[in-house]
Structures are given as structure tokens and as C-alpha cells.
C-alpha positions in Angstrom: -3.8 -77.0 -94.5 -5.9 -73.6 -94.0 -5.5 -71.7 -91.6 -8.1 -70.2 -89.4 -8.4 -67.6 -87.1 -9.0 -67.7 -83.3 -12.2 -66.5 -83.1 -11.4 -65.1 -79.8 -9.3 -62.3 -81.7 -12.4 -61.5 -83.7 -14.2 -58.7 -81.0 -17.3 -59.5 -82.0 -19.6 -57.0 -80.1 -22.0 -58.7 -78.1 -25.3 -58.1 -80.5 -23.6 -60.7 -82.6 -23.0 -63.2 -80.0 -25.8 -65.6 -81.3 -23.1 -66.6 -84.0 -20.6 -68.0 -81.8 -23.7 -70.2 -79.9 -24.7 -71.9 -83.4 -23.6 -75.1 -84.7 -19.9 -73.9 -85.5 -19.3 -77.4 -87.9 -22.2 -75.8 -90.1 -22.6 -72.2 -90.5 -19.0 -70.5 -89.4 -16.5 -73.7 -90.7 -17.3 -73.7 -94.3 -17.8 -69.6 -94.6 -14.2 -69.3 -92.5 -12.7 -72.0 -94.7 -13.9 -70.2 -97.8 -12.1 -66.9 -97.1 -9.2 -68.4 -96.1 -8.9 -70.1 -99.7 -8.9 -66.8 -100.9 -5.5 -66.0 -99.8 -6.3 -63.9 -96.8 -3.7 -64.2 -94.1 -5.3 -65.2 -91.2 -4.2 -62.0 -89.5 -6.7 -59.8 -92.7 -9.7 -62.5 -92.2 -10.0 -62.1 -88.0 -9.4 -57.8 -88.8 -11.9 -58.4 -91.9 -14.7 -60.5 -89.8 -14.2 -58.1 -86.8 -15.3 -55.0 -88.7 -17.9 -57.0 -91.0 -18.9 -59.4 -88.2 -22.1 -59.7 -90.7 -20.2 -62.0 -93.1 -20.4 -64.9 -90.3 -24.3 -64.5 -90.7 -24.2 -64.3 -94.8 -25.2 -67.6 -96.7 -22.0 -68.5 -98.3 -24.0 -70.6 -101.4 -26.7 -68.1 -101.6 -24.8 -64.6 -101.5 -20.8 -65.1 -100.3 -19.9 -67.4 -103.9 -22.0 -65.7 -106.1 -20.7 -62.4 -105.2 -17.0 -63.8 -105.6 -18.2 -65.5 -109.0 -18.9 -62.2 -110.1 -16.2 -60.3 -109.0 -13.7 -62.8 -110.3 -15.3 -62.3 -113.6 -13.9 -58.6 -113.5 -10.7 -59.1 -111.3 -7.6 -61.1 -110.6 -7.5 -62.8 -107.5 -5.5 -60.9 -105.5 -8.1 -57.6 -106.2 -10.5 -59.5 -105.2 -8.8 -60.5 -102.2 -8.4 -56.3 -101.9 -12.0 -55.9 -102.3 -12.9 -58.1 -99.5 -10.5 -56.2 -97.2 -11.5 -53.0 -98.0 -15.7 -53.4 -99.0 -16.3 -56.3 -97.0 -19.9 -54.7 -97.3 -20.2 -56.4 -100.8 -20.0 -59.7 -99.9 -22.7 -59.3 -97.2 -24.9 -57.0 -99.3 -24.5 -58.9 -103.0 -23.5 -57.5 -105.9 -27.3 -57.5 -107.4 -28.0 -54.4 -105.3 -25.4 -51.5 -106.0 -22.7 -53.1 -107.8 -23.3 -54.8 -110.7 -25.9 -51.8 -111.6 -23.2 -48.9 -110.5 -21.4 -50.8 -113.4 -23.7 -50.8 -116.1 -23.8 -46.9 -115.0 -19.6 -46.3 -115.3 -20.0 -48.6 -118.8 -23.0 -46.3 -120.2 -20.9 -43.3 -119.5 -18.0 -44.7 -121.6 -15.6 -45.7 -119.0 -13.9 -48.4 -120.4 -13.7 -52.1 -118.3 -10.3 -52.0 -117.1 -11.0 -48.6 -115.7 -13.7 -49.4 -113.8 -12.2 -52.9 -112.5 -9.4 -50.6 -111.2 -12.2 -48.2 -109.1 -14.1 -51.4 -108.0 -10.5 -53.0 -106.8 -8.6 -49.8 -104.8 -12.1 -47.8 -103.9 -14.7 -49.8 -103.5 -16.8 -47.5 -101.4 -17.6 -45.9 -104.7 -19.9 -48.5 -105.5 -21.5 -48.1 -102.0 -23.8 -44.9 -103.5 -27.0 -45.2 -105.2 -26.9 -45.8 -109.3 -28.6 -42.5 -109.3 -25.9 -40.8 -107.2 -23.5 -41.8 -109.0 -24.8 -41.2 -112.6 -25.1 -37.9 -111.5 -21.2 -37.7 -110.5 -20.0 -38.9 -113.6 -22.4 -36.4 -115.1 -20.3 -33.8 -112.9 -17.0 -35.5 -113.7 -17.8 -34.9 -117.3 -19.0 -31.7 -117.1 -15.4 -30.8 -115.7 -14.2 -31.7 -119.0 -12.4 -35.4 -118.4 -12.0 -37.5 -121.3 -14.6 -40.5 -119.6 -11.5 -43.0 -121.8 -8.4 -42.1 -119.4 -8.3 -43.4 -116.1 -8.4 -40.4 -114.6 -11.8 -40.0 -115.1 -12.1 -42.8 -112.2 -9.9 -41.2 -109.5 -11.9 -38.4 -110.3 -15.0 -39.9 -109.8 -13.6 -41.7 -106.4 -12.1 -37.9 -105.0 -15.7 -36.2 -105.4 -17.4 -38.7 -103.8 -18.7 -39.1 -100.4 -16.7 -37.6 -97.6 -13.7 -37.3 -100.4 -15.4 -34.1 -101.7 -14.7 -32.0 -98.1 -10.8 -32.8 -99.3 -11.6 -31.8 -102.6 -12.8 -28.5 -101.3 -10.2 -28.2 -98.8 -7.5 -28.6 -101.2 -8.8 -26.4 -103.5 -8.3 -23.3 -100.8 -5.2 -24.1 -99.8 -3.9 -24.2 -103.6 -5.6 -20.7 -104.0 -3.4 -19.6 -100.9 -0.4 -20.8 -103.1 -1.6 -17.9 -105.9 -3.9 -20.7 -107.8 -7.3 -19.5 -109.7 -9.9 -21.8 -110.0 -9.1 -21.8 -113.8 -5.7 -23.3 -112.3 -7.4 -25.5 -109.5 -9.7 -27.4 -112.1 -6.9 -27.9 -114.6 -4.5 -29.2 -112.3 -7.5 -31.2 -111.2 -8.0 -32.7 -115.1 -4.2 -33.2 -115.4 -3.4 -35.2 -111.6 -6.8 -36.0 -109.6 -4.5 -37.3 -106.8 -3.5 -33.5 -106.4 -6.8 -33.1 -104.7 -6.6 -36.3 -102.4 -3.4 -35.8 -100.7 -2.8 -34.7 -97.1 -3.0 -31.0 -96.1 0.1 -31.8 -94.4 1.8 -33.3 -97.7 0.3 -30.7 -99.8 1.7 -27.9 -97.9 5.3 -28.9 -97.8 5.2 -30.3 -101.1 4.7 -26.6 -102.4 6.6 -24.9 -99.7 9.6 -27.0 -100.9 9.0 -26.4 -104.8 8.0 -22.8 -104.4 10.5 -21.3 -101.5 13.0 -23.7 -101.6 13.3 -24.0 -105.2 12.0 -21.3 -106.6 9.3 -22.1 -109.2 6.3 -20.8 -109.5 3.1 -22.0 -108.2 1.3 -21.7 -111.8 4.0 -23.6 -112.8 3.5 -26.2 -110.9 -0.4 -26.0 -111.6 1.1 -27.3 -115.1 2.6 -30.2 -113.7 0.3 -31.3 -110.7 2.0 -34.8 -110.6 5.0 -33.6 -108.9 2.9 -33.2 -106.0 2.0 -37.1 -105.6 5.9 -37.8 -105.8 7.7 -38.4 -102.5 9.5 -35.3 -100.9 12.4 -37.4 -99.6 12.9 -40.0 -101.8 12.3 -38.2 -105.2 12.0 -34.5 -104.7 14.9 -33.5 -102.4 17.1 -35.8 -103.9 16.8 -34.5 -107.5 16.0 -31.2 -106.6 19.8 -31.2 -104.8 20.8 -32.1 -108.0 19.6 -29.2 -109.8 20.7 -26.9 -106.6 24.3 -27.9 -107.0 24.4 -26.9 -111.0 22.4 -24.3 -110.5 25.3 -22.9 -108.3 27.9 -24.1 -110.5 26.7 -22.1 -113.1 26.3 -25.3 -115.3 22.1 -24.3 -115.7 21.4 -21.2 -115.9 18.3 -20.4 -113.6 15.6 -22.3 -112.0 13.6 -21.0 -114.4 15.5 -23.2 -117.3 14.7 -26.3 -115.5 11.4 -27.9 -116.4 9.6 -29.5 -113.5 8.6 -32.4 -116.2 11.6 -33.4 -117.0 13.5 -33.2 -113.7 11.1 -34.5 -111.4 8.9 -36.3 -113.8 11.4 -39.8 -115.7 12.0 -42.8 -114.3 15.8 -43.0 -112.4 17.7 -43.9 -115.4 16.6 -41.3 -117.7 17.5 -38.7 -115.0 20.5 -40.0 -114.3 21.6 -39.5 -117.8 19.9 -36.3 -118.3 21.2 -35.1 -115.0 24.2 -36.4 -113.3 26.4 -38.4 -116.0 26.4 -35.6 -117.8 28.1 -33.4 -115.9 29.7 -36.0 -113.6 33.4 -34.5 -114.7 32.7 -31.2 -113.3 31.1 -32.5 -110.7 32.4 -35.8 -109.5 30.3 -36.0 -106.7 26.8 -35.2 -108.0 25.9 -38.9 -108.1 26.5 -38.5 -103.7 24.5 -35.7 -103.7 21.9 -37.4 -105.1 22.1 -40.0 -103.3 22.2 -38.1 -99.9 25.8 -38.8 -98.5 26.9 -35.9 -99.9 25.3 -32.0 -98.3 25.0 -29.6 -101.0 27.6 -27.4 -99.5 29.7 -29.6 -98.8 30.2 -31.0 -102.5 30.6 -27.2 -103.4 33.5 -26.8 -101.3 35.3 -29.9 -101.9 35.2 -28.7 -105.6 36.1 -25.2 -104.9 39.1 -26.5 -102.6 39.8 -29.1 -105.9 40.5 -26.6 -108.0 43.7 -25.2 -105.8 47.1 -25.7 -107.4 48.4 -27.2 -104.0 49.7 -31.0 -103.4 47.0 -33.1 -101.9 48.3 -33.3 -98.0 47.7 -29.2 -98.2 44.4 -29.8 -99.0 43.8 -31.9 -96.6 44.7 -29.8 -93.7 43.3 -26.9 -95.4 39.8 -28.5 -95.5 39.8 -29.4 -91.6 41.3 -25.2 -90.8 38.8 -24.1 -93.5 35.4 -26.2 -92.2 36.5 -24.8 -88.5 36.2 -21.3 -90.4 32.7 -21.6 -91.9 32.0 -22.5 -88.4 33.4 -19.3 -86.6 32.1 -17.0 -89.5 28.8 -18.6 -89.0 28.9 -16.9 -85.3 29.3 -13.3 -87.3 26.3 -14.2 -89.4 28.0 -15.3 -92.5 26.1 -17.7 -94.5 27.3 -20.6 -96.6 27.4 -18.6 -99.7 28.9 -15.7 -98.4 32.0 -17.9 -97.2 31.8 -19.8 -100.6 31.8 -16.4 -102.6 34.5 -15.2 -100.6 36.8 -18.5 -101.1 36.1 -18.3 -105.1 37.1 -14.8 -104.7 40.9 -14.8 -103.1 41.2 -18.4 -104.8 44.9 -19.2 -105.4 46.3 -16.7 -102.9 
């Protein structure tokens, strides 16, 4: 049985309201039924009608199945199901008008098929411009130097155009307020698209984290502009706390040694191995650090007390006088590394 929505939920504004006073058996039964088929949850279809209200009026032989004919040609199902989420404009407009020739535009350029069905499915708004307007910004994409082959030509295309470009511009001065060049700007640009995309707010502590709390460079990470897209807490500070702790322990020998690619950049397993298994003896409790029970400091003292030649109930109270004494030297400005160099010094008296 398909599921419909209440068409009470749909806010149509009132301009529309000859809609809901036609035969409903007719014109809005067969166009609702339709959609439905597609997949949509009912909650997507009443959101989807109530911001294209237009779709209600649209002749579902003449223009709404043709148009899905033709984009199921290029997608799956479920991207087409995106598509009328997201450009809900296609289905009223056609896909005579801008689309199919905005195609025959991307094809000419040399962007492969699967490229383009990939732009059409997650940014459809890119197929909103004029064919001339958007031969022109591929002619600009190219001009930048992207290889037209690699998908990033795509999400290039999609972060210069429209209202996407003010972002573009933005991010590039805020990257130049990070030490960037142009020269560094457009290459990052070439290498990660996305870097340009992303959230002031996201940008900013992404390379506020990297650069202060880390210590890279910022032309390094111009380098390797897709550790910007990565997640902060789930992949950054995680693996970065990683590096921290053998950084500290001596066991890699300045940030500088560590290569953005291949600490941030493999999938979990390979930096597992790489990183914590191999140097889980001398540090049995990097995997916790990683995985955030563990504070950096913490794991550094419950080594350092480790390594005391005293029986284990010593240790013990030991820890509880010695954490109550990080505290109190806290209060006479002390930091954690001064009371951690100070314990490695007088160790074993």
C-alpha cells in the first residue's frame, strides 16, 4: 500500500490554492501516487511538494515520467530519488530545457559519464545555469589546470558556481591569513576542491588545530588539502593524540618527521598498524588514547610511574598523592610538562 501525505502538512501558500479545489481523483492522486513509488518517505514528498508546490500542477505523462525516464537512464534509483529532493525544479521544468543540454556541454568538455551522473545526483543546482554559463565555467575550471577526467573537475565546477563562488573567495582570504599564496590557494584547490567549500568555522579550527596545536606548517598542509575535509573529533584529534604521546616519548623524533599523508590520510587499519601496534609495548595504552578514554597526560604518567622499581600497592597510593600534587603545583603555575620533567628527573629516589 503507498503511502500518502496529508496534504494539510503541505503549506501550500495560498496562490496555489486552485490545486486543492480541482478534481483530486484526477490531477493530484496519480502525480502523489507516482512519487511515492519512488521511494520517498512520505515525510520527503509533503517537505518536497511544500517547497515545489509547482509539481502538483506538472503533467505527470507529458513532463513528470519523461523527466524520470531520462534521469533513470543516467542514475540509480535512489539518486534519482536525491535529485527530486534536492532539484525538485527538474521535474517541473523538464529535462529538455537545461539539463539534458548542460550534459552534452560537461560530455564535450571531456568529463567522463560517471562524473557528471555524480554532479547531476549530489548538486543539481549546477544544471540550473544556462549551457552558455556553464561552458564558460568549465572553460575556467580548465584553465585552472584540472585534468577535465578526475572527478574533481566536477566539485570544482559545483564550488565556482552560483552563490558557491563568494565561499570560494572567502576561503581563499582566510587561507592567505594562514601564510597561503595564491600559488598555494589554487594548488590546494586542484588537489581537494572541498577545501574551498567547507565552513569558515570548520576551516578555522581545522588549521588552528594542525598549525598551533600540532605544529605543522600551513604550506604543508597546502600539500595535503584533504586533511581539512576530515573530521576534527573523530579522525584528527584522535590520531593526532597518537602522534602527541610518541612525540613525547621520544619514539618520533619531531613533528616535522610525521607526514600529514600518512598519519591522517589511511583508512583505520593501516594506521593502526603503522601507528599504535607498533609501539603498543612501550606504550600499552596508546590504543586508549586513541580511542579517547585515555588524556594524553594521563597515559604519560601512568608510564612514567610504570617504570618505578616499587611493588604495585606503592604505586597505587603513589598515583592518588602524586595526581593531588600536579594539582597544587598547578596553583604555582607549573604545567603538565614541567611536573612530568621533574618526575623523570628524581625518578627512582
Amino acid at each position: 500500500m503507498v503511502l500518502l501525505p496529508n496534504l494539510n502538512d503541505l503549506s501550500l501558500e495560498m496562490k496555489h490554492s486552485p490545486v486543492l479545489n480541482s478534481n483530486p481523483e484526477k490531477t493530484l492522486l496519480p502525480k502523489l501516487e507516482f512519487f511515492a513509488s519512488l521511494g520517498l518517505s512520505e515525510g520527503d514528498l509533503a517537505k518536497t511538494l511544500a517547497y515545489e508546490p509547482n509539481l502538483l500542477f506538472t503533467s505527470l505523462e507529458k513532463r513528470i515520467a519523461p523527466t524520470y525516464d531520462f534521469l533513470r537512464s543516467l542514475l540509480s534509483q535512489k539518486n534519482v530519488v536525491s535529485v527530486l529532493r534536492c532539484g525538485s525544479w527538474i521535474f517541473t521544468e523538464g529535462h529538455s530545457k537545461k539539463v539534458a543540454p548542460n550534459i552534452e556541454v560537461l560530455r564535450d568538455s571531456g568529463i567522463p559519464q560517471s562524473c557528471i551522473s555524480v554532479l547531476l545526483a549530489y548538486h543539481p543546482k549546477v544544471f540550473m545555469r544556462k549551457p552558455k554559463e556553464l561552458g564558460e565555467l568549465v572553460d575556467e575550471v580548465k584553465q585552472m589546470g584540472f585534468n577535465m577526467q578526475k572527478s574533481n573537475s566536477v566539485i570544482a565546477i559545483y564550488a565556482l558556481c552560483g552563490n558557491n563562488r563568494s565561499v570560494w573567495n572567502r576561503s581563499r582570504q582566510l587561507y592567505k591569513r594562514w601564510g597561503w599564496s595564491e600559488d598555494d590557494a589554487l594548488s590546494a584547490f586542484r588537489r581537494n576542491p572541498r577545501c574551498m567549500t567547507m565552513s569558515e568555522n570548520k576551516l578555522m579550527l581545522a588549521m588552528d588545530f594542525l598549525v598551533n596545536e600540532m605544529g605543522w606548517s600551513s604550506k604543508m598542509i597546502a600539500k595535503r588539502p584533504l586533511v581539512l575535509s576530515y573530521s576534527l573529533e573523530k579522525r584528527l584529534v584522535p590520531r593526532c593524540s597518537v602522534a602527541k604521546v610518541l612525540l613525547l616519548k621520544g619514539l618520533i623524533k619531531g613533528i616535522e618527521n610525521v607526514s600529514l599523508s600518512s598519519l591522517l590520510e589511511p583508512v583505520e587499519k593501516c594506521f593502526l598498524e603503522r601507528f599504535v601496534a607498533r609501539y603498543i609495548n612501550e606504550v600499552p595504552q596508546l590504543l586508549s588514547v586513541y580511542q579517547g578514554k585515555v588524556g594524553i597526560q594521563d597515559c604519560l604518567w601512568k608510564l612514567a610511574f610504570s617504570q618505578w622499581p616499587w611493588p604495585g600497592t606503592c604505586l597505587i597510593k603513589l598515583w592518588s598523592v602524586w595526581n593531588q600534587s600536579r594539582q597544587v603545583s598547578k596553583r604555582w603555575g607549573l604545567s603538565e610538562d614541567d611536573v612530568l620533567s621533574a618526575l623523570r628527573r628524581h625518578r627512582g629516589v
